[in-house]
N, C-alpha and C positions, 0 to 999 in steps of 0.2 A: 672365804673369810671365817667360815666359823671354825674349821681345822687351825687357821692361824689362832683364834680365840681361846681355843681348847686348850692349844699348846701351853699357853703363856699362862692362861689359868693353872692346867695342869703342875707349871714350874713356880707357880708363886702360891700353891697350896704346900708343896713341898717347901718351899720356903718362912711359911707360915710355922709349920711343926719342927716340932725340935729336932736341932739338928745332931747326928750321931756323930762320932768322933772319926776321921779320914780312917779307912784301913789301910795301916801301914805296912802289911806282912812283915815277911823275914827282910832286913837290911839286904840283902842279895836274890831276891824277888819282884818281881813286877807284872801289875794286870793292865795292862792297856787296851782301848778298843780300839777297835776301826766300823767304819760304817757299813764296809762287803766282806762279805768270804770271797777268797780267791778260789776262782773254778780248779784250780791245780798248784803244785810245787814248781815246777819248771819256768822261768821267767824264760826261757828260748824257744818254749813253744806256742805260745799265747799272747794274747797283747791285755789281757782286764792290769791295770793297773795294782791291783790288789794283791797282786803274786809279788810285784820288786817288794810291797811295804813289809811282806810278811819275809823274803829272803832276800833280797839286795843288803849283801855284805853281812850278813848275819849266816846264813846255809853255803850260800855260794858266795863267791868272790871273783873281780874283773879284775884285766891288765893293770887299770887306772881307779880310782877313786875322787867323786866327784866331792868336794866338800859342802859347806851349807853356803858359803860367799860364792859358790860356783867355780873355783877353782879346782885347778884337778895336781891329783896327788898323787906318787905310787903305790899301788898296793902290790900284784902279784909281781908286776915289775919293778925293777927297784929307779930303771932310768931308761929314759929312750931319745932317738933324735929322729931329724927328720930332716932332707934331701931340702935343696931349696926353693924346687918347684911342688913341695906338698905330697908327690906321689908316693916316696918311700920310709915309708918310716923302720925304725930298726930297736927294737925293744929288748933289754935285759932282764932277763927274769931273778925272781926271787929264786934262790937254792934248798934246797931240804924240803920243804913244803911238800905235803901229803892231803889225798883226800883221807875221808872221812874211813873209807873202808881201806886202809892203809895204801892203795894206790898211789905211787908220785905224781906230783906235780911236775910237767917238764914242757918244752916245747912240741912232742908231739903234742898232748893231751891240748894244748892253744889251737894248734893247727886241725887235728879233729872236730873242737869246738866251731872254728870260724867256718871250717869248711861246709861242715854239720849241716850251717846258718844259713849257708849259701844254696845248698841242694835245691835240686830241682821242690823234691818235696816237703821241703822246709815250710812252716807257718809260722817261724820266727816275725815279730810284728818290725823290725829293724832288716827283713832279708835284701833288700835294695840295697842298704848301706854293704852287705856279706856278699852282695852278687857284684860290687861296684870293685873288688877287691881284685886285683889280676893275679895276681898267686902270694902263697903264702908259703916264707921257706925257713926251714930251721937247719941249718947250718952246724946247729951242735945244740946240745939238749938246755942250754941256757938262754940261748937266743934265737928271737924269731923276727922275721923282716916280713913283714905287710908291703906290698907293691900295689896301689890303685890304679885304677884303670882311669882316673884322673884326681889332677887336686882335692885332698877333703882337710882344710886348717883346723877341724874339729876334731877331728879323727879321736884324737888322745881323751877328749869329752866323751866323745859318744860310745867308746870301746867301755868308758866306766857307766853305761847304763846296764841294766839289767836285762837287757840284749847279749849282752856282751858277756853274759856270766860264763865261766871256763866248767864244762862238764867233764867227767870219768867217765870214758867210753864205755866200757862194760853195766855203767849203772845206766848210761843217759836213756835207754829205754822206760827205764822205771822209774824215773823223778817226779813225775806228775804225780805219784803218789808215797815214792820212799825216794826222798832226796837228797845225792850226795855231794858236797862243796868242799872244799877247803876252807871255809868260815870257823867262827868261835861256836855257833850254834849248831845242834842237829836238833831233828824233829822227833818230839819226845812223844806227841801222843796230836790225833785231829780227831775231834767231836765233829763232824758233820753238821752243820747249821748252826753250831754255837762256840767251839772256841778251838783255836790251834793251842798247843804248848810245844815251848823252845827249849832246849838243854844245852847246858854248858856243856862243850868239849875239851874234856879233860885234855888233851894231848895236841889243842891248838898250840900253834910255834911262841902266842902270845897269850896263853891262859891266863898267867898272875896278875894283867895290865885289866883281864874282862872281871869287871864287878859284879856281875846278875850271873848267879847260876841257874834259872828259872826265871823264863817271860811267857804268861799267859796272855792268849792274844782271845778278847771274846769281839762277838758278832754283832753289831748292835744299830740298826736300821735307824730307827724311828727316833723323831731329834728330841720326842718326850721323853721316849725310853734313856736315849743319850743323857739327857738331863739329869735323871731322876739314878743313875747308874754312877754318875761323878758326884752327886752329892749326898748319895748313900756311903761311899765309900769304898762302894763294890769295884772301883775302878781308880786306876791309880795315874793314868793318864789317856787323854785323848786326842792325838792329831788330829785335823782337820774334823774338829766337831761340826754337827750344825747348832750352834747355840750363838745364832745372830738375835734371838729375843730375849733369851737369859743371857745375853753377856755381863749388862751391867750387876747383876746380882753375884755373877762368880767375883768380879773387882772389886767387889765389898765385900767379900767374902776372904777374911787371911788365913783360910786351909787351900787357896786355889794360887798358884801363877797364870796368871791369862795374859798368852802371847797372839796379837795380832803380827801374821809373817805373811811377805810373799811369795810370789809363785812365778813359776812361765807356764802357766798354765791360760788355756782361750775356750773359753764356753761356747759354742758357735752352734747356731740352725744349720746342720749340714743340711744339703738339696741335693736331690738326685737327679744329677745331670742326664742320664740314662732315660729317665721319665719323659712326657711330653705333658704338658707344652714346659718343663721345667729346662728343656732345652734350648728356651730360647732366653738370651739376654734380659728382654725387656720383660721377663714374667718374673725374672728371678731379683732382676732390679724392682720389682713392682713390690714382691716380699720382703725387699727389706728394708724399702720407703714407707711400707705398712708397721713396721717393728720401729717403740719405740723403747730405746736401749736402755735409756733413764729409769722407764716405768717398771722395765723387767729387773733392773738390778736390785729396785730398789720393795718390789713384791717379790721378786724368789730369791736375793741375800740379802735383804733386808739391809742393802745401802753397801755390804763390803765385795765392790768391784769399783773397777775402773771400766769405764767403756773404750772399744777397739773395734779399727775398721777394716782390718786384715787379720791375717793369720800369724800376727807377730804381738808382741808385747812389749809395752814401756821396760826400758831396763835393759831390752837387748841392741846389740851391736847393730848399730844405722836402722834405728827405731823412727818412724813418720807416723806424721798422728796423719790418718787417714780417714778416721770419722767423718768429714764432712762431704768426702763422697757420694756418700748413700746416706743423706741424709734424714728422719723423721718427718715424711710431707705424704699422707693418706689422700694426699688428692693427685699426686704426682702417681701415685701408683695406682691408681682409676685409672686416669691417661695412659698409664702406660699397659693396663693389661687390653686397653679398648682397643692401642697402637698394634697390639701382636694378636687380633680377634678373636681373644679372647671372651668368650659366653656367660655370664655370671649369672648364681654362683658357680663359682668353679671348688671342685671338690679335690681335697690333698687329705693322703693319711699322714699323722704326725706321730711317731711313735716315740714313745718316752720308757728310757731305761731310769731303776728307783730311785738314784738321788734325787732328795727334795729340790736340787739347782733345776731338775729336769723338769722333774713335774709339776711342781709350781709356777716355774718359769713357762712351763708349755700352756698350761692353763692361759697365761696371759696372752702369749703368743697370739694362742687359737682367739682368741676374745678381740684382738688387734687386727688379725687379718678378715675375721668376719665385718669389719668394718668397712673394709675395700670388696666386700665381694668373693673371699677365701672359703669357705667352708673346710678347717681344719680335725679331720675327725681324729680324736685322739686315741688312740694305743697304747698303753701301760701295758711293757712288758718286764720280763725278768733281765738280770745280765744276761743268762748263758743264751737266749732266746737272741739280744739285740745283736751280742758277737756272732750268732751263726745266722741271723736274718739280714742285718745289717750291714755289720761291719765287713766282716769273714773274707778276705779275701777268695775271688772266682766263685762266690757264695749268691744268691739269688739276691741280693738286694732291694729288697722285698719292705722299700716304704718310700715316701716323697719326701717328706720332710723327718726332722729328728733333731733333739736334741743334745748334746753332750760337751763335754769338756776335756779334752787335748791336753794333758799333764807334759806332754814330753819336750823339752828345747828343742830347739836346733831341728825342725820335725818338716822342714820344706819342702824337703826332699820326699816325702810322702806326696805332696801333691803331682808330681815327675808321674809317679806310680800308675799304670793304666790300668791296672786293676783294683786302685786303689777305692772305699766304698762312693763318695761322692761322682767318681765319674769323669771326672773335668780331665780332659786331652787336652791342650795346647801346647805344641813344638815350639813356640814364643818365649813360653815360660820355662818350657824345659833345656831351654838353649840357653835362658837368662839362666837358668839354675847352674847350668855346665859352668858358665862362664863365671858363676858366687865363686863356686869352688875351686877353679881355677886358678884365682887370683889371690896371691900371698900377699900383695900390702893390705895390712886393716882397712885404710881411709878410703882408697878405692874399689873394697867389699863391701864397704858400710853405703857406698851410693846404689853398688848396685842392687843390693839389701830392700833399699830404698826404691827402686824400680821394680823389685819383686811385689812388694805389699801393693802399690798404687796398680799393678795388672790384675792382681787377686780382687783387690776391691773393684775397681773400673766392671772386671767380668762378674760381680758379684757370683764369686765361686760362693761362697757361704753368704747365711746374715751372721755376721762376729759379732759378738756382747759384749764382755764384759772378759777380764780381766780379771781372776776372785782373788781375795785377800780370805787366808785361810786365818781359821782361831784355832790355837792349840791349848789346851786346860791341863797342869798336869797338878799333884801332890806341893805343896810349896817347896816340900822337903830331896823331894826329885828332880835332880841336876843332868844337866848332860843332854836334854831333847832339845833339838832343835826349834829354832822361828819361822827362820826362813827354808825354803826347799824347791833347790832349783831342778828335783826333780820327787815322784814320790816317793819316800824312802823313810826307816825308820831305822837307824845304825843302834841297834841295843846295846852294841860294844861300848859306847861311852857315854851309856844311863849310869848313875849310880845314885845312893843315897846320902844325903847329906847326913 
């Protein structure tokens, strides 16, 4: 409570002194923050989110392009189709298209890419979707045909994720630190712990159309610090701020636009299945009969979420409110950790990576399930710690409980995955998955959609939260950013200034 106090002090002292005039830079300039550094350049090697915001479609560029309605567009291809059982699809590429280091663009460099994706040794965080792929053939240097090894009706979405970015084979060793795309931008300079800069590429195919010759990206943790950085000026826009306690002051404020956008994004208690007694149904039902989703949304987002009882979100295709599965009843989950002989207290580590959704949220958590007899000890660790503890695929797994939040659509297929970090095996589900994809009519995807969520919940594979509703603050004067973001991404290409 008193962190939360401090903040909101902290933001209404600065709103008490005079306020400085926005810095506007140069009309073809822009400082935006984000709240992580991304551990690397490469969005094919990593899964931190933070890598697409800083190059998705800015450094690199994909077959397809996701727009902000969620629709997908062509980018590297200019048009593609697809077989009418889903399995083949057949894509045109763009022509003339160069990277960065004058290398072409062409069908091999797609089929290096996916292949790349698929290796044994890949840590690509999409390698299920690149291993699901039965070959990949280029036929002549325009065109390339993807053959799956079963239906995928997303395919053309998910190839425009930042998974899907098309690397230069002679660079792709070294992106993670010198990164080479066919985008408008190249990487002009990284400060280490404080800010990337972007450069205009002179000799993109569509130079004249990008307005920003220069995007400074800084690093900016703390949602005071956040705060106090947009109303100095020092910052000229901020995607998914955390500014749920100063929002009403940016809306009064006419130097600011303040967009409330959504997301497919799911906050969820992952559990590790692998753990004991976390293996058993009725322990993991018990945790999230002890979680109340109301109280977390509205102590760590301070009210901007929607609550969710699977691992799907309002908005998507054959979406069931499954909330009342796992109900909010702390005495239902006495009973039930009593039914699986359970000892109380029973002790779980809970490790919390730093967005404030996490660690504030986890505070509650833990506070929630000591009430049933949990002893949640908590862990504040860094990003690069929870990706190689946690997440990391074949990586030690090295906690019981965890926080976090799931940015990516269309991500079901992750749970299929048997070395994915949660743990959860069922041939059930992953037969139901087979069979999502499978099937080409919408209406009869959207049920079985719908029988996907109700096994996730029923197993209580996760405790699922919330739903977040992201703030974006930018310049009034700065056009072109996005509300909504059906994934996370920041297209510089059509910021500009008014």
């Amino acid at each position: 409570m008193f962190r939360k106090l401090s903040i909101v002090a902290f933001a209404l002292t600065l709103a008490a002194a005079p306020l400085p005039v926005l810095a506007q830079g140069k009309k073809d300039s822009v400082v935006m923050a984000m709240a992580l550094e991304p551990p690397g350049l490469d969005p094919t090697n990593a899964a931190a989110a933070a890598i697409a915001e800083v190059t998705l479609y800015n450094i690199y560029e994909t077959l397809t392009k996701i727009n902000e309605d969620g629709s997908v567009a062509p980018l590297l291809a200019e048009s593609w189709t697809a077989s009418p059982d889903l399995k083949t699809y057949t894509f045109k590429l763009r022509k003339g298209v160069k990277f960065h280091n004058g290398e072409p663009f062409n069908s091999a460099t797609v089929k290096f890419s996916f292949e790349r994706n698929a290796a044994p040794t890949s840590t690509n965080k999409d390698k299920s979707l690149f291993q699901a792929i039965d070959k990949v053939d280029a036929p002549d240097a325009d065109t390339i045909v993807i053959t799956m090894k079963y239906g995928e009706p997303n395919l053309p979405f998910l190839l425009g994720q930042a998974s899907g970015s098309i690397v230069e084979p002679k660079s792709a060793a070294t992106n993670v630190t010198q990164p080479v795309g066919t985008g408008p931008y190249q990487l002009g300079a990284w400060a280490k712990g404080s800010s990337i800069t972007l450069t205009k590429w002179a000799d993109y195919r569509s130079a004249a159309a990008v307005k920003l010759s220069k995007v400074t990206i800084r690093f900016i943790s703390e949602p005071a610090a956040q705060t106090a950085a947009l109303l100095s000026g020092d910052v000229d826009a901020f995607p998914r701020v955390a500014a749920q306690r100063t929002i009403a002051q940016f809306k009064a404020d006419p130097r600011f636009n303040v967009m409330v956008g959504g997301s497919r994004a799911k906050t969820i208690v992952g559990i590790n299945h692998r753990k004991k007694p976390l293996d058993d149904v009725r322990v993991r039902r018990a945790i999230l009969a002890a979680i109340d989703r109301k109280a977390i949304i509205e102590g760590a987002v301070d009210g901007f979420g929607t609550p969710i009882g699977s691992f799907y979100v309002p908005g998507a295709l054959g979406y069931v409110d499954t909330t009342g599965i796992n109900p909010y009843d702390p005495e239902k989950a006495r009973k039930l950790l009593t039914e699986a002989g359970v000892t109380t207290p029973l002790e779980l580590s809970l490790k919390l990576p730093p967005p404030s959704y996490a660690r504030q949220g986890g505070e509650i958590v833990a506070a929630q399930l000591a009430k049933v007899g949990i002893i949640a000890k908590i862990e504040n660790v860094e990003w690069a710690q929870w990706l190689s503890q946690v997440f990391a695929p074949n990586g030690p797994h090295n906690f019981d409980l965890t926080i976090v939040s799931h940015v990516e659509p269309f991500d079901l297929v992750k749970i299929t995955e048997p070395d994915y970090y949660l743990g959860y095996n069922n041939e059930k589900f992953n037969a139901l998955y087979k069979q999502i994809v499978s099937t080409p009519e919408e209406a009869a995807r959207a049920k079985l959609l719908g029988d996907a969520q109700r096994m996730l919940a029923t197993d209580a594979v996760s405790a699922y939260l919330f739903q977040p509703q992201l703030i974006i603050i930018t310049n009034k004067k700065l056009k072109g950013v996005w509300k909504d973001v059906p994934q996370y991404e920041n297209d510089f290409s059509t910021w500009y200034w008014e």
